[in-house]
C-alpha positions in Angstrom: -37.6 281.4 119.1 -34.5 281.5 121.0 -31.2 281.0 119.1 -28.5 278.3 120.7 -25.6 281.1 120.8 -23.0 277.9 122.0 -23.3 276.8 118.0 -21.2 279.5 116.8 -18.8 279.3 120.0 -16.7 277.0 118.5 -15.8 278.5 114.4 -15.4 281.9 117.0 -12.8 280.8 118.7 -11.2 279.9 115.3 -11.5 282.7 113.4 -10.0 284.4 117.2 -7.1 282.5 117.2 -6.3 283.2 113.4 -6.5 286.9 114.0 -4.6 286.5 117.0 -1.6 284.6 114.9 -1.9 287.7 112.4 -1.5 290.6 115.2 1.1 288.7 116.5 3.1 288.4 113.1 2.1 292.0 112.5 3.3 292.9 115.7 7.0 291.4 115.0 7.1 293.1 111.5 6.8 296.0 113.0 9.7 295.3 115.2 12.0 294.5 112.7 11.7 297.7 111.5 8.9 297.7 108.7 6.8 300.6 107.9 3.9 299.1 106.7 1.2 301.3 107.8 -1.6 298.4 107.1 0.3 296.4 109.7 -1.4 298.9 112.2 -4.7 298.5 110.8 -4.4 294.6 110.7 -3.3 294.8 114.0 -6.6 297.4 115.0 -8.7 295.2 113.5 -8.0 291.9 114.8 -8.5 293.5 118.2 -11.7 295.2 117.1 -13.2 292.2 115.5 -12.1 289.9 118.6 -13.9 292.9 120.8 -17.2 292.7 118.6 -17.4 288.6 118.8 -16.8 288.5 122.6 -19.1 291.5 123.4 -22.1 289.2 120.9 -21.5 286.1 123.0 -21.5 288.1 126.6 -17.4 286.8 127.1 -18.0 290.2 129.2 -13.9 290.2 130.3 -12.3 289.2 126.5 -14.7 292.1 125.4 -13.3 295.0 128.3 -9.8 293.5 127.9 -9.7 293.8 123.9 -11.7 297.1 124.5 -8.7 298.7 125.9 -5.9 297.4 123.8 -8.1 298.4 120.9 -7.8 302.0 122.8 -3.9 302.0 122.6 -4.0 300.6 119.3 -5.7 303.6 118.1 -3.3 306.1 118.9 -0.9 304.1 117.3 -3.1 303.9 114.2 -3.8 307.6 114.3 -0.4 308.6 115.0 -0.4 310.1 118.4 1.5 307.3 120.0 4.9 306.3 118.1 5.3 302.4 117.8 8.2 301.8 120.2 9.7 298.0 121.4 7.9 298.2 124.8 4.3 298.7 123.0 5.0 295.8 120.9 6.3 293.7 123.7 3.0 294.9 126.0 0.5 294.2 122.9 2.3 290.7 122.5 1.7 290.1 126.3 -1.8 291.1 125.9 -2.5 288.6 122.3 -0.9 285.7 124.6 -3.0 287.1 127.2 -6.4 287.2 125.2 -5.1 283.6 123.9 -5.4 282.2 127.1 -8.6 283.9 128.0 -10.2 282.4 124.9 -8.6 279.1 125.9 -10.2 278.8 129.0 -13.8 279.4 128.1 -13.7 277.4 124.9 -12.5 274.1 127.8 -14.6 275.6 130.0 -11.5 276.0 132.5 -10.7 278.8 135.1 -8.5 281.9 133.1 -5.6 283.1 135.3 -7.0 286.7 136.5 -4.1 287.6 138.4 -1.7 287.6 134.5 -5.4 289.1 132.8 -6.0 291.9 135.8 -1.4 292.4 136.0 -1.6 293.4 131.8 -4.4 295.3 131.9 -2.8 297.9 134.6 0.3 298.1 132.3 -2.3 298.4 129.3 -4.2 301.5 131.4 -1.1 302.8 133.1 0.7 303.3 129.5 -3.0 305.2 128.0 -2.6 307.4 131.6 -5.0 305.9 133.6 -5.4 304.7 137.4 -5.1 300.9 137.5 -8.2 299.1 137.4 -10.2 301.3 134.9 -12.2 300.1 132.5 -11.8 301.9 128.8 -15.1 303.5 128.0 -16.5 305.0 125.0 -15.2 308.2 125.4 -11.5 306.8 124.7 -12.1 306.5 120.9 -14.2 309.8 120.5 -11.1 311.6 121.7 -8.9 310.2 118.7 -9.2 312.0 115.3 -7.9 311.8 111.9 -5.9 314.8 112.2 -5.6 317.8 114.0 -8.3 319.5 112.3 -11.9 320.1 115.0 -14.2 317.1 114.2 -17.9 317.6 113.5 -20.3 318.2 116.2 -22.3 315.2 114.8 -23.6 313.0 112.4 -26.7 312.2 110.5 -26.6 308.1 108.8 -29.2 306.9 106.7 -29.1 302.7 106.2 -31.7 301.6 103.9 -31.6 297.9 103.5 -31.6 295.9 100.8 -34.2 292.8 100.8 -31.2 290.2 101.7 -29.6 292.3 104.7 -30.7 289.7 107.4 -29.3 287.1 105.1 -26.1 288.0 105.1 -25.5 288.1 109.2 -26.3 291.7 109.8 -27.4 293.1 113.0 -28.9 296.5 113.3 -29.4 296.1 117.0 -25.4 295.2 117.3 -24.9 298.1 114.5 -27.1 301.3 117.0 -25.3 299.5 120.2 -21.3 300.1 118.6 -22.3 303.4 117.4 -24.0 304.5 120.8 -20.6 303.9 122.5 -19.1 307.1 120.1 -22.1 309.5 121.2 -25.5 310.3 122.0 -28.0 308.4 118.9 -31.3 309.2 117.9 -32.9 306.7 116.1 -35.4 307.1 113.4 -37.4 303.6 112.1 -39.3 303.4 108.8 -41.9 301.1 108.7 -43.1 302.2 105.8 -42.4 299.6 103.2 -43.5 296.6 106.1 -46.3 294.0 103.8 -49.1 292.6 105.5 -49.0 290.2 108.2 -50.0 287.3 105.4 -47.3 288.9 102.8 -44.5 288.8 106.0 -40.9 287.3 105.3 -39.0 286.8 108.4 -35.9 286.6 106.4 -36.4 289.7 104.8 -35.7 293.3 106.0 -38.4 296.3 105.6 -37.3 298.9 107.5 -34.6 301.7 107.4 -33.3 304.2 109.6 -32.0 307.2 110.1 -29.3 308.0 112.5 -28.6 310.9 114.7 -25.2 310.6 116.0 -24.0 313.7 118.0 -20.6 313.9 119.9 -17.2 314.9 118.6 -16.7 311.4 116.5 -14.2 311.1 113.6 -15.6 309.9 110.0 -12.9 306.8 110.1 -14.4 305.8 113.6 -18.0 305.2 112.2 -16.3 303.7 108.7 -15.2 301.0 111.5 -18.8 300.0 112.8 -20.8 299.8 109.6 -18.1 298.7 107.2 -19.6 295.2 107.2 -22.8 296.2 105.6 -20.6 297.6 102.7 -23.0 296.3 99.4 -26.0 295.5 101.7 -27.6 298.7 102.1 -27.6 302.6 100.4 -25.8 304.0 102.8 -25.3 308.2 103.4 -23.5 309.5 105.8 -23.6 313.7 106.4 -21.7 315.7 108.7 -24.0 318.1 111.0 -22.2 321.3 112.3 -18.8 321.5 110.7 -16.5 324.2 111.8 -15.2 326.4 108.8 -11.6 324.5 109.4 -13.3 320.8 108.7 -15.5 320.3 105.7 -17.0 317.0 105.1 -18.7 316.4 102.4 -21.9 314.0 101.9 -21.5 310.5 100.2 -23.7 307.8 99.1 -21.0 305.2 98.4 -20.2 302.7 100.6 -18.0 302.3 103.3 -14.4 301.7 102.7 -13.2 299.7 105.6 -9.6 298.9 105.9 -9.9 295.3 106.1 -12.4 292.9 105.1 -15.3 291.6 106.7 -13.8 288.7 109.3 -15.7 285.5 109.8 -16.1 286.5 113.2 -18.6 289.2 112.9 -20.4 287.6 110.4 -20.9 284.6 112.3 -21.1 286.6 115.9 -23.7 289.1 113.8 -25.9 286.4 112.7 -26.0 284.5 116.3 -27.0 287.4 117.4 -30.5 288.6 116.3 -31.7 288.8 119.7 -29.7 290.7 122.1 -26.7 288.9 123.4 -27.0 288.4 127.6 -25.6 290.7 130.0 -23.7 287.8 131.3 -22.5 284.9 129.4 -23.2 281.4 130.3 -20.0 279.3 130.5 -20.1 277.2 127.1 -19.4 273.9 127.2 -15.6 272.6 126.9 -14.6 271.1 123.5 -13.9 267.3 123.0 -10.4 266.9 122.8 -9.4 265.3 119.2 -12.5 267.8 118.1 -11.8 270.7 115.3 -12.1 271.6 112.2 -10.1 271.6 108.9 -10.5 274.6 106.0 -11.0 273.3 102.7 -10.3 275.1 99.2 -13.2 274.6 96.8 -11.6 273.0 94.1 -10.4 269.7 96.3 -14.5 269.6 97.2 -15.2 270.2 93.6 -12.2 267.3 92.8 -14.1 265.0 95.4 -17.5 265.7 94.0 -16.2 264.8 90.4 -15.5 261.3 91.4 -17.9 260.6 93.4 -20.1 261.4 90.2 -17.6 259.5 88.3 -18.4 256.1 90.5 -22.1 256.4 90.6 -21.4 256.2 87.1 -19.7 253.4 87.1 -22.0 251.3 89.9 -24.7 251.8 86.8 -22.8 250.3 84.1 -21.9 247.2 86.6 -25.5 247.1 87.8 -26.6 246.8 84.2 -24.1 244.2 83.9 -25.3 242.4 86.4 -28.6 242.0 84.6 -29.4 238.3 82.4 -25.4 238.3 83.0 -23.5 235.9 80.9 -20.4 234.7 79.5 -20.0 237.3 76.5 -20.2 240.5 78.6 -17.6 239.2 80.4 -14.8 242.0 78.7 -17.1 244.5 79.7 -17.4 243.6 83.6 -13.4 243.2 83.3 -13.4 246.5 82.0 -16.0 247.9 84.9 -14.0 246.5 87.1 -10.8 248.2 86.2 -12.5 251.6 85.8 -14.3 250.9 89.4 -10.5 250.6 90.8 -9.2 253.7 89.1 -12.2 256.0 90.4 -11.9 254.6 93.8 -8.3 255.3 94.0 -8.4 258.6 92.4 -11.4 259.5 94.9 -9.0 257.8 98.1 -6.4 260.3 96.8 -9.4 263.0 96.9 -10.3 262.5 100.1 -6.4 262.1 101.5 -6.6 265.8 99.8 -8.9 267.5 102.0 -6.8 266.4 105.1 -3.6 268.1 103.9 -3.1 271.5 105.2 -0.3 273.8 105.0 2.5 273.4 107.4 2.2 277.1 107.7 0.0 276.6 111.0 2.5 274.9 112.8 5.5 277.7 111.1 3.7 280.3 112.3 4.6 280.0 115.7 7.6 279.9 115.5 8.6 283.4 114.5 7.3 284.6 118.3 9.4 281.8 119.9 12.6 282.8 118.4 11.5 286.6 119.1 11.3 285.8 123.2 13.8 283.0 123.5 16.2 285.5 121.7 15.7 288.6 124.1 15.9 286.3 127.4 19.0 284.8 125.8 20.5 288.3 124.7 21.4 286.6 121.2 20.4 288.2 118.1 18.9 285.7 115.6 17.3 285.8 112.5 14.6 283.2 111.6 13.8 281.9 107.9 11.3 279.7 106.6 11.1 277.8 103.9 8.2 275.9 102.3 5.6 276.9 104.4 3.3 276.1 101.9 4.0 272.7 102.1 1.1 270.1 102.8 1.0 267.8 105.7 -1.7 265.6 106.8 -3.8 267.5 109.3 -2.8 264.7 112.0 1.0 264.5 111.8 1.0 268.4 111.8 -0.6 268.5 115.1 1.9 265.7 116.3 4.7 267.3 114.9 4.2 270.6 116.4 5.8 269.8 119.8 8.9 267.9 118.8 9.6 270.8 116.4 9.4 273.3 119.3 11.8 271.2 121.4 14.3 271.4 118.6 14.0 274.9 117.6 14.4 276.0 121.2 17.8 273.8 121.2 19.2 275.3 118.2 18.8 278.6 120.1 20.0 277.6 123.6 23.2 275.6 122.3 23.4 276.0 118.7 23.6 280.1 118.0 27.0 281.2 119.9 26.3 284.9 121.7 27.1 288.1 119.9 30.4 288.6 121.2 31.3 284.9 120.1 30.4 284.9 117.5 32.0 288.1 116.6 35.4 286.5 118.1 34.7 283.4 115.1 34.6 285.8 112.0 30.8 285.3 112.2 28.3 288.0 111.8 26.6 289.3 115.2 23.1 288.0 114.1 23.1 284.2 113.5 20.6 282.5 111.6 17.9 279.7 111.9 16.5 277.9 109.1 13.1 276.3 109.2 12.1 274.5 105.5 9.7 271.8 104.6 9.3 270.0 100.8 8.2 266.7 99.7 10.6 263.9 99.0 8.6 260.9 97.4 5.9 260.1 99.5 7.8 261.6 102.7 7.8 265.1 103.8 10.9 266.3 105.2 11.5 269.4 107.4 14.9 270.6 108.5 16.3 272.7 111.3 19.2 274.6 111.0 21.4 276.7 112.4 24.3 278.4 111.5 26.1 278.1 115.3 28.9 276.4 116.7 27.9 273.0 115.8 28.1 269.8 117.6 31.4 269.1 118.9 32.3 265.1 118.5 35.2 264.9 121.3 33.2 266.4 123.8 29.9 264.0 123.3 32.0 261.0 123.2 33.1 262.3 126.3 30.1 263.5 128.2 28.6 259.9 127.3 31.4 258.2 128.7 31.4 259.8 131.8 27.8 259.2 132.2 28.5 255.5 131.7 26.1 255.2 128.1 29.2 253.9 126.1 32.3 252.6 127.0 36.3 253.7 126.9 37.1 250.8 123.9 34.0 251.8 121.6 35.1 252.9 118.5 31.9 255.0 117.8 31.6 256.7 114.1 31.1 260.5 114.0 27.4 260.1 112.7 26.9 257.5 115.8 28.7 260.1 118.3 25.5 262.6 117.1 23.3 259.7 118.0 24.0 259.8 121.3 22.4 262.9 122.4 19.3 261.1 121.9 19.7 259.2 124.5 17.6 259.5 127.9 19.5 261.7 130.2 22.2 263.1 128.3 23.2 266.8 127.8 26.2 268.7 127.5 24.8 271.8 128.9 27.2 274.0 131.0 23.9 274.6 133.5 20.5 274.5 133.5 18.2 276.8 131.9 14.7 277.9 131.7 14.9 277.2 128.2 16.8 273.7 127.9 19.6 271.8 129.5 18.0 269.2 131.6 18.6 266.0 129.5 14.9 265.9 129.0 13.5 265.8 125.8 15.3 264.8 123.0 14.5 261.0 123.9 11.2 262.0 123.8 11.4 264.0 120.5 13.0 260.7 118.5 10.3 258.5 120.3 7.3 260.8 119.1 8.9 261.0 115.6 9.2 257.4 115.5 5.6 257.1 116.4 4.9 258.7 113.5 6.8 256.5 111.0 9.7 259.2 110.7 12.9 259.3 111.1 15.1 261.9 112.2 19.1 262.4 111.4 22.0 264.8 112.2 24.6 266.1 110.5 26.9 269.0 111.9 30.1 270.7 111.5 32.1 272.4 114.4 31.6 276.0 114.1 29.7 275.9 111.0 26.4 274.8 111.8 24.0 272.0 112.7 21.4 270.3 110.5 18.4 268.3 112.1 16.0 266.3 109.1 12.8 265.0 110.3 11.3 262.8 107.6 8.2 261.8 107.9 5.1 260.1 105.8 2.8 262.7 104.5 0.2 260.7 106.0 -0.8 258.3 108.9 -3.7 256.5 107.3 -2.4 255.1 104.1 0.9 253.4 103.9 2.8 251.4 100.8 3.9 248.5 101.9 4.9 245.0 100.6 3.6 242.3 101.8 5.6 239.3 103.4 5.0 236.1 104.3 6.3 233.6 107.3 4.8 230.7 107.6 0.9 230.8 107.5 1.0 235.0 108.3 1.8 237.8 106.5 3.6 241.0 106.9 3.3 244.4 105.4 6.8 246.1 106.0 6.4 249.5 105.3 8.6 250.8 101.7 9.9 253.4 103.3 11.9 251.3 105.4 13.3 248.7 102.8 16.9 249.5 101.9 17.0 246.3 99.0 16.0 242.3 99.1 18.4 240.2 98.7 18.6 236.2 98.2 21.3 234.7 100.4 24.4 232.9 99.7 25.7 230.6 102.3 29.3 231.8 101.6 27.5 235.1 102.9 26.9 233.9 106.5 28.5 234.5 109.5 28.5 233.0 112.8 29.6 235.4 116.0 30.5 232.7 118.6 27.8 230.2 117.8 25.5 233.2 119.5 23.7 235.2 116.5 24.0 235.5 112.6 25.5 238.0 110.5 25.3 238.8 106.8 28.2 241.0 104.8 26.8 243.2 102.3 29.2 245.3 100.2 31.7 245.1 103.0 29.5 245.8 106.0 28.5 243.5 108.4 24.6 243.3 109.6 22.8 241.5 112.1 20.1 238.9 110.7 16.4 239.1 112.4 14.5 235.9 111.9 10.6 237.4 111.9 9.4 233.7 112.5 11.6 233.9 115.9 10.6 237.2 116.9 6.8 236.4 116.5 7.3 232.7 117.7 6.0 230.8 114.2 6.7 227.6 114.1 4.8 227.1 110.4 8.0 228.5 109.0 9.0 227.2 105.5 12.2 228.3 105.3 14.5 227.0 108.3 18.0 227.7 106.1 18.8 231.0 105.3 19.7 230.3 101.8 16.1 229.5 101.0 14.1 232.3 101.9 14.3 236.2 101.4 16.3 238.9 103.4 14.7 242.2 103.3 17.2 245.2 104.1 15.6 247.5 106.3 17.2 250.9 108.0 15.2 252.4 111.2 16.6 254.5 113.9 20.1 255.0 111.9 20.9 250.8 112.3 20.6 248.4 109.1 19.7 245.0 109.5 18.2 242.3 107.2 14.6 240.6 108.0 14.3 237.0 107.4 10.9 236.0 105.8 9.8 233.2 103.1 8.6 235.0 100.3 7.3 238.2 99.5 4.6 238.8 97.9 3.7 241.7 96.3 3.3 245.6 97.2 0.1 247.0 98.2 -1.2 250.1 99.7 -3.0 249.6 103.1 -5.3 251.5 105.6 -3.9 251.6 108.8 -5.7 250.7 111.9 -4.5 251.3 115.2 -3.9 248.2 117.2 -4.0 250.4 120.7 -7.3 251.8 119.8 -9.0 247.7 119.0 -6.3 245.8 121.5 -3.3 246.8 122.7 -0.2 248.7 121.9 2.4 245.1 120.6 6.0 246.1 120.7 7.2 246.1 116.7 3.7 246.4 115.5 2.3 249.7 114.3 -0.5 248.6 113.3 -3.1 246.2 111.4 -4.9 246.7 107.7 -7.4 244.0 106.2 -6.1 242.6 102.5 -8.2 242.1 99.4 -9.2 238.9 100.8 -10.5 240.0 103.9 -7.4 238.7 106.1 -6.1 241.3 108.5 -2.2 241.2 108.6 0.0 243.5 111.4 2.0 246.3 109.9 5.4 245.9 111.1 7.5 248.7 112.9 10.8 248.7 112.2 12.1 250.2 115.1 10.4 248.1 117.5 11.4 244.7 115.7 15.1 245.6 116.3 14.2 246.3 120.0 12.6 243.3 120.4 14.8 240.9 118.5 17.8 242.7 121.2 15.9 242.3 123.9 15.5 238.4 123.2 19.2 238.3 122.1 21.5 241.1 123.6 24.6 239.3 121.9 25.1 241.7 119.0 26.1 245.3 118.5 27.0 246.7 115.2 30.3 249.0 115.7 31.7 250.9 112.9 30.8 248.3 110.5 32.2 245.3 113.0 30.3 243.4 114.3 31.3 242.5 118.2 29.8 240.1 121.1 28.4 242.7 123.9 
């Protein structure tokens, strides 16, 4: 039987991309100035265990490519090569450049050989080789533990235990790693194989005895069969040691460095046949496709309720049985208990999606490292909160917007050096990335501790580039506003890294996709602050539920300021053109829903006889005019793209208790609309004026 190797293709490019993320924060450890000698080894054994995986699943060039920065790695580890800035800067280029390698084959896309065949001469020229070679087995032998002669060679003895197939081990990927040290002789013993009848394919009777001959270091076989460490009585004896070198025998395990990665295990277990000289080309991933890790005790949580419900189905189907009248307290009670075990088991399930917003952190640190050095500014990065979980989805929708801002704050936040210098600042400025919970929100700041924004010269830019007027009396907060709008920027020139006017539209739009918000708050030469608050998650939302007419709402809470009941003395009139409402001396523009969504059912016709909710999106108040509210309720979003069509100031649709669906109203887009229907109002420093 055969075994599907493209299975295991897709939890191997996982596990490579996680090792990747640790050798590159290892990497940048190690250039700001730590010592950490397991750094090294972390780094050694990402590249090693990447090396195994690709060589199992015949990714022949990820194999040769990781082969040789595995070389260079282990003079590094073994001291023979100091760690200098332009090693770190080549091994980064090489992890970005195994990245994309692993990237193409998983969507089955052509990798850019020119970049992959450009690194690997830098990689061979630095170990003092011609361009073009190919590292070879011989590169390792020649690194020892010290100075000291090595043994002329090795005798291994691996005798199984019964479970050794069971737990992913390959003794044909074992002789095939160790073969690359030296010459091997290898010794089978079949002597403890049952009859055919008595056979257990899942259990191992043999052991072996290896002959390994060839200068080879004791830490470079430690590296192949650490991963059978507890799965086999394992003795390893030095053969023909010089007087200088004395090794003595052991029968304990191996001590490996590192742990056993997922990659081997996995790569190990797919291959109990041997792996094809060349690979086929897997098939791509479905985009949307992945995978999400799960801590044991939230599948323990989920498992408890769901136990907890089945309980609770058996009492109400008991119930249910010559049902009358005087069990009627007890199906009330059922019932309550059935809605208090399905809501703990939604908040379960809602568990398992939330993941650390680490993974989307963790890029960051090499971002700021290479804008940084193209810049020639020296900045520090901190985070904050990293531990902080997000659903899986708005962390993957986040990722981007973040990256747009972070690479901002470093373009035109952080002032150069010498500037900063000239300000009474220190040389090295400082970039602060933090996430926490607030409510049901989560909220994630950028900041910087740079020149700030400067008021004068937005109001100015945006003047000039016609998006406000000489006579608008614009409010400090409102001035920030203004750089998200399309087009503008205040850059001196244009960069590689930002400057274009591109981008910060976008950022707000795709934030506001996601029910967030995002703010500014600044101070010239002190610092900028960008919050980004968002909902913790995109399928569940708390809403209350409005009605107008004969539909209902849900407007999301997080968008409700207060509900108020009106007072005609409240109303305002500007020209006979729109109505205005003054609350606590401001004045706010009044949105009739039943107008925006052309009801005519409405009930309430005078403003005095309904409800005005007070609702805040994109920085702007306003009040909603509905006819009653009805309660709050949390809903399950569906997406009204994905089942119709995208409706400007609707997010979305949920189905109520009694089976009605009712749109989920979007903030944003209701003001949008309701201006684009009546451009007659704009709200200026708490004035309200006719455009």
């Amino acid at each position: 039987m055969t075994t599907d190797m493209g299975q295991f293709h897709e939890i191997f490019y996982e596990e490579s991309f996680e090792l990747l993320e640790g050798m590159e924060s290892a990497l940048l450890e190690l250039e700001g100035g730590s010592d950490d000698t397991d750094l090294i080894h972390t780094i050694f054994r990402a590249a090693h265990s990447i090396k195994g995986g690709a060589g199992t699943f015949g990714f022949t060039n990820v194999s040769e490519f990781t082969h040789t920065m595995e070389t260079l790695l282990d003079e590094v580890r073994e001291g023979t090569r100091p760690v200098s800035s332009d090693i770190i800067n080549m091994l980064l280029e090489s992890g970005d450049a195994v990245r994309e390698m692993l990237e193409a084959l998983r969507d089955g896309t052509e990798e850019n050989q020119a970049r992959v065949a450009s690194l690997l001469d830098k990689l061979n020229i630095e170990l003092g080789r011609a361009p073009g070679a190919v590292a070879s087995a011989e590169d390792k032998s020649n690194a020892q533990v010290d100075n000291q002669e090595a043994p002329a060679g090795w005798k291994i003895c691996i005798k199984p235990n019964p479970e050794f197939f069971q737990s992913g081990n390959d003794p044909l990927r074992i002789f095939r790693e160790l073969s690359e040290l030296g010459e091997l002789e290898t010794i089978v013993d079949t002597g403890e194989l049952p009859d055919f009848s008595d056979f257990d394919p899942s259990q191992c009777y043999l052991s072996w005895e290896l002959n390994l001959f060839g200068e080879i270091s004791r830490e470079q076989i430690d590296d192949i069969l650490g991963w059978i460490d507890g799965d086999c009585e394992l003795t390893i004896e030095a053969q023909g040691v010089s007087s200088s070198d004395t090794v003595q025998n052991t029968t304990s395990p191996v001590q490996t460095t590192e742990p056993e990665t997922t990659v081997e295990k996995v790569a190990t277990q797919a291959s109990s046949e041997k792996a094809p000289a060349v690979a086929k080309k897997p098939a791509p991933v479905k985009k949307g496709s992945g995978s999400i890790r799960v801590d044991i005790g939230k599948i323990d949580s989920l498992i408890n309720m769901v136990g907890e419900l089945v309980i609770t189905q058996s009492m109400l189907s008991l119930l249910g049985e010559d049902f009358d009248m005087s069990r009627i307290e007890r199906l009330r009670d059922g019932l309550d208990q059935l809605e208090r075990h399905t809501r703990e088991m939604q908040e379960s399930v809602m568990r398992i999606r939330m993941i650390p917003i680490s993974s989307t952190f963790n890029r960051f640190p090499r971002l700021v490292h290479d804008i940084s050095k193209q810049l020639d500014k020296k900045i520090e990065l901190q985070m904050i909160g990293e531990s902080t979980e997000v659903d899986k989805t708005v962390i993957e929708l986040i990722s981007d917007p973040l990256v747009h801002l972070v690479r901002n704050s470093l373009d035109h936040g952080i002032e150069n050096p010498e500037d900063r210098i000239a300000a009474g600042k220190a040389e090295t400025g400082t970039i602060t990335l933090s996430a926490c919970h607030q409510g049901g929100n989560i909220v994630i700041e950028i900041k910087d501790d740079g020149k700030g924004l400067d008021a004068d010269k937005l109001r100015s830019k945006a003047i000039e580039k016609e998006l406000i007027s000489v006579d608008d009396n614009l409010a400090e907060s409102q001035i920030y506003e203004l750089i998200f709008k399309p087009g503008f920027s205040t850059a001196e020139a244009v960069t590689d890294v930002s400057g274009r006017g591109v981008g910060m539209d976008v950022v707000r739009r795709n934030i506001m996709s996601l029910g967030g918000i995002i703010k500014i708050e600044s101070a010239l030469n002190q610092g900028t602050t960008i919050s980004i608050h968002l909902p913790l998650t995109l399928a569940i939302l708390d809403g209350q539920i409005a009605k107008v007419g004969d539909e209902v709402y849900i407007v999301p809470l997080a968008s409700i300021i207060e509900t108020i009941q009106l007072k005609p003395n409240m109303i305002n009139l500007v020209a006979g053109r729109g109505e205005t409402f003054k609350l606590r001396d401001k004045f706010m523009p009044i949105i009739r829903l039943h107008d925006v969504f052309g009801i005519e059912s409405c009930e309430s016709k005078q403003l005095s006889e309904g409800l005005l909710v007070v609702v805040e999106a994109e920085g702007k108040q306003c009040g909603i005019f509905v006819d009653d509210l009805l309660g709050q309720q949390q809903v399950v979003i569906k997406s009204m793209e994905t089942n119709y069509k995208r409706v400007q100031g609707v997010s979305g649709a949920t189905i109520l208790g009694d089976g009605s669906v009712a749109l989920i109203l979007d903030m944003s887009g209701i003001i949008r609309r309701w201006q684009s229907n009546n451009a007659t109002l704009q709200l200026v420093d708490d004035k309200v004026a006719a455009l």
